[in-house]
C-alpha positions, 0 to 999 in steps of 0.5 A: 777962075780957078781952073779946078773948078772950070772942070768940075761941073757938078760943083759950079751946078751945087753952087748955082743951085744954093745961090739962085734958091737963096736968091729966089727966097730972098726976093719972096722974104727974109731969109734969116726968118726961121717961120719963113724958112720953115714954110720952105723947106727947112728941116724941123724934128715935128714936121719929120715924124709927126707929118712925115715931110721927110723931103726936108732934109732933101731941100734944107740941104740948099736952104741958107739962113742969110747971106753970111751963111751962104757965102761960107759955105760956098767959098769951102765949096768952091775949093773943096768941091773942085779938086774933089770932084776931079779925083773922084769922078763926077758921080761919086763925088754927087753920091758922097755930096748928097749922101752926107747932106742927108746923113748929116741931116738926119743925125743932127736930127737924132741928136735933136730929139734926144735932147729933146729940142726942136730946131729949124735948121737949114744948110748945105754944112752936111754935105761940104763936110762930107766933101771935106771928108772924102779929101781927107780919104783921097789926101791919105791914099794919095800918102798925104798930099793932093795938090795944094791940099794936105792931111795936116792941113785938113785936119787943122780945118776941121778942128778948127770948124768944131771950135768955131762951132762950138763957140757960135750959137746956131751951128749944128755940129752934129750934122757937120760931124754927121757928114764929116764922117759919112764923106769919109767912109763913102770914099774909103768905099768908092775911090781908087788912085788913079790909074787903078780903075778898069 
């Protein structure tokens, strides 16, 4: 086990909390049905301001059309969310999570309704790229290095997912750049370098 991880508890709690839901739905039904996943969570332009079920764009956070979709975002999870939490601290890093998630949410939910297109959409995307945001704040203030991770690195990550996204059909890039940013600001605001903390 990765021992960054085994002393971040906030991450191995993220991941057990999207895998037991996405366990728990897949035994209710199909995950990959999004009328299924619209009665349980997912975000969905309509249902925000026409009924006002704003806790959506809480719970399509740990929402996951499918296992494929689960398992990636885990993976980038597992290795981000561990060194993160570590250099950050366990409640900055829980405020830059769930902060991008919702940030990341909305913004692809502006960007929805501005090209006026209702889209189901579920994930935990948001979030990790705001933890994918926030290393890339420690990584520079670290002078571009933080353990196996670096700037180059990272920035190569990320142009590669905007790629991706860009050739895949269902990956809301919008919400990945929403929370992309919001990590990165986040952090610039509440981390210190080691030893600078009172």
């Amino acid at each position: 086990m990765n021992k960054n991880t085994i002393k971040a508890p906030c991450t191995i709690l993220l991941a057990a909390v999207n895998v037991i839901v996405f366990l728990v739905l897949s035994f209710l039904g199909m995950t990959e049905d999004g009328e299924f996943m619209l009665k349980h969570g997912a975000m969905y332009v309509p249902y925000l301001i026409q009924r006002g079920e704003y806790y959506r764009l809480f719970s399509s956070m740990f929402l996951h059309f499918g296992y494929d979709h689960l398992v990636n975002n885990m993976i980038v999870l597992y290795f981000i969310g561990g060194t993160l939490e570590k250099y950050i601290g366990r409640v900055r890093y829980l405020i830059i999570y769930l902060l991008s998630g919702l940030l990341g949410g909305l913004i692809s939910q502006i960007y929805y309704m501005a090209m006026a297109e209702n889209v189901i959409c579920v994930g935990a995307s948001g979030a990790i790229f705001g933890a994918v945001g926030a290393m890339l704040t420690v990584v520079v203030v670290n002078h571009g290095r933080v353990e196996n991770f670096t700037f180059p690195r990272l920035i190569i990550y990320v142009v590669l997912s905007i790629y991706l996204g860009f050739m895949s059909q269902g990956v809301s890039l919008s919400a990945h750049l929403g929370g992309l940013a919001t990590g990165f600001f986040t952090a610039l605001l509440l981390y210190r370098k080691r030893g600078s903390y009172s």
